[in-house]
Every structure is written in C-alpha cells, then in structure tokens.
C-alpha positions in Angstrom: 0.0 0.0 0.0 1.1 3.4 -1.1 2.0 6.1 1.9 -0.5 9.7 1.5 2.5 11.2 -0.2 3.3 8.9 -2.8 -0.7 9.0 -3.5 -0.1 12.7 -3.7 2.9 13.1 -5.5 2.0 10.9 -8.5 -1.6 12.5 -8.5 0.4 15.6 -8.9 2.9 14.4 -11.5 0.1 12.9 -13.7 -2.4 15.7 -13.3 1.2 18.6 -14.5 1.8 15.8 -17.5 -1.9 14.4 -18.8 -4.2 17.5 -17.6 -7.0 16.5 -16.8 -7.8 13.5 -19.2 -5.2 11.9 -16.0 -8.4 11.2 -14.3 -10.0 9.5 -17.0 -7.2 7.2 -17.7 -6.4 6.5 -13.8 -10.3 5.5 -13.5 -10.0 2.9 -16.7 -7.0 1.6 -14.9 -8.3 1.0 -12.2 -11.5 -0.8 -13.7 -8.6 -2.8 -15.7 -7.3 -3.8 -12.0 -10.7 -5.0 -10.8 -11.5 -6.7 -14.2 -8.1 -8.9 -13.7 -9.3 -9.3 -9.7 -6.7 -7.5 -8.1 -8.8 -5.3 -5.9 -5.8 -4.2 -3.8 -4.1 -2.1 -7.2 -7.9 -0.5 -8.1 -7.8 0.7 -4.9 -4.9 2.3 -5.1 -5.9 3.8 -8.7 -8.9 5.0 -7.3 -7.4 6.7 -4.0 -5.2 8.5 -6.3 -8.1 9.5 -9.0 -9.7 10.6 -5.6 -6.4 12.9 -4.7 -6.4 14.0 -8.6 -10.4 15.6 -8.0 -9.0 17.4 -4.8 -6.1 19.1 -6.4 -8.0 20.2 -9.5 -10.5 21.9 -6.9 -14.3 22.5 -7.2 -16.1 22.4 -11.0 -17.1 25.8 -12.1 -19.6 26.5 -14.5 
C-alpha cells in the first residue's frame, strides 16, 4: 500500500503531464485492476483518482 504522499505526488505528476484526461485514464485503470481481480491495485488507482479531483478543486460552470 502506497503512503499519502506517494498517492499525492503521483496525483500531482500525472495531473502537470496528462491534464485532466489523467483522471479519465487513472479511472480505466483501475477498472482494468478490478476486471483482472486485483482489488488491492484498483484501490490504489482509485485513491489516487480521488487525490487528482481534490487538487484540480471545485467544477465551475
């Protein structure tokens, strides 16, 4: 299991290199993760798509 701040800094590092299609693609991968049945690695996807939301802030319209 990933510490907060390795959650964090590759939220970060994806988000400054993929924008925000970096959220899309860490979703899929972690539907890929819980299609092969490793529910331990979606987790982790999903925890950092989770960090990803928080950093980009609140949707404005």
């Amino acid at each position: 299991m990933m510490s907060e701040t390795q959650v964090h800094a590759i939220a970060r590092q994806m988000l400054e290199m993929q924008g925000a299609a970096a959220i899309a693609k860490v979703v899929q991968k972690a539907q890929q993760c819980e299609t092969g049945g490793d529910a331990e690695d979606a987790r982790e996807w999903r925890h950092i798509a989770d960090a990803m939301r928080i950093m980009r802030g609140p949707r404005q319209s």
